[in-house]
N, C-alpha and C positions, 0 to 999 in steps of 0.2 A: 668631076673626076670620080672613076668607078673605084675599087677595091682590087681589081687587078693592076691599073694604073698606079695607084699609089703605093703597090708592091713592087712595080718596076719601078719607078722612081726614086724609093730608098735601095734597091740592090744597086742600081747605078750608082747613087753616091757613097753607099757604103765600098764599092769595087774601086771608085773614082780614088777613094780614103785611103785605100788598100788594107782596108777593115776587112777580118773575117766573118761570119757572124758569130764566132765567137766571142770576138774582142767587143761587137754591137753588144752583145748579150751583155757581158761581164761591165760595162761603160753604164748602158743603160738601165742598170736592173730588172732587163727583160728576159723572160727565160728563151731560150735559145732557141724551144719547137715553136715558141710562137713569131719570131723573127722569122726561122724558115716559115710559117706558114704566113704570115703576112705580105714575105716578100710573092711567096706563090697566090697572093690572091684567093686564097685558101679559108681564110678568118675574119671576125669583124671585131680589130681592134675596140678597146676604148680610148676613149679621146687622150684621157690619161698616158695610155699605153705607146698611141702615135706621140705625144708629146715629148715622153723621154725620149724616143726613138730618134725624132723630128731634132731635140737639143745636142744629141752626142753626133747628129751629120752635119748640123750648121742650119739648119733645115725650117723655115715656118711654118705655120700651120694657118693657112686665113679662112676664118668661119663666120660663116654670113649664116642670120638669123632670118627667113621669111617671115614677115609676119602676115597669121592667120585670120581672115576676117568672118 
């Protein structure tokens, strides 16, 4: 999953919530331009960052580790 992907995927459930992104913002202690800019596809969260995001939509996060030989 790209960065534009997982920017549509939280505006959906944040619209689905009937969250603004304000309300995302002020819930998640995420500042507000970077909500809009992640939901645009725009930024490269940190994992941190998607995690609050991730918690105030219901949302998981599954992270697979390659490992490098």
């Amino acid at each position: 999953m790209d960065l534009k992907e997982i920017g549509e995927l939280i505006k959906k459930r944040r619209e689905f919530l009937h969250l603004r992104q304000e309300d995302l913002s002020e819930l998640s202690k995420v500042a507000i331009k970077t909500i809009h800019l992640v939901e645009q596809g725009n930024c490269n969260p940190s994992f941190d960052t998607l995690k609050k995001v991730a918690e105030v939509l219901g949302l998981e996060i599954d992270l697979k580790i390659k490992k490098i030989s």
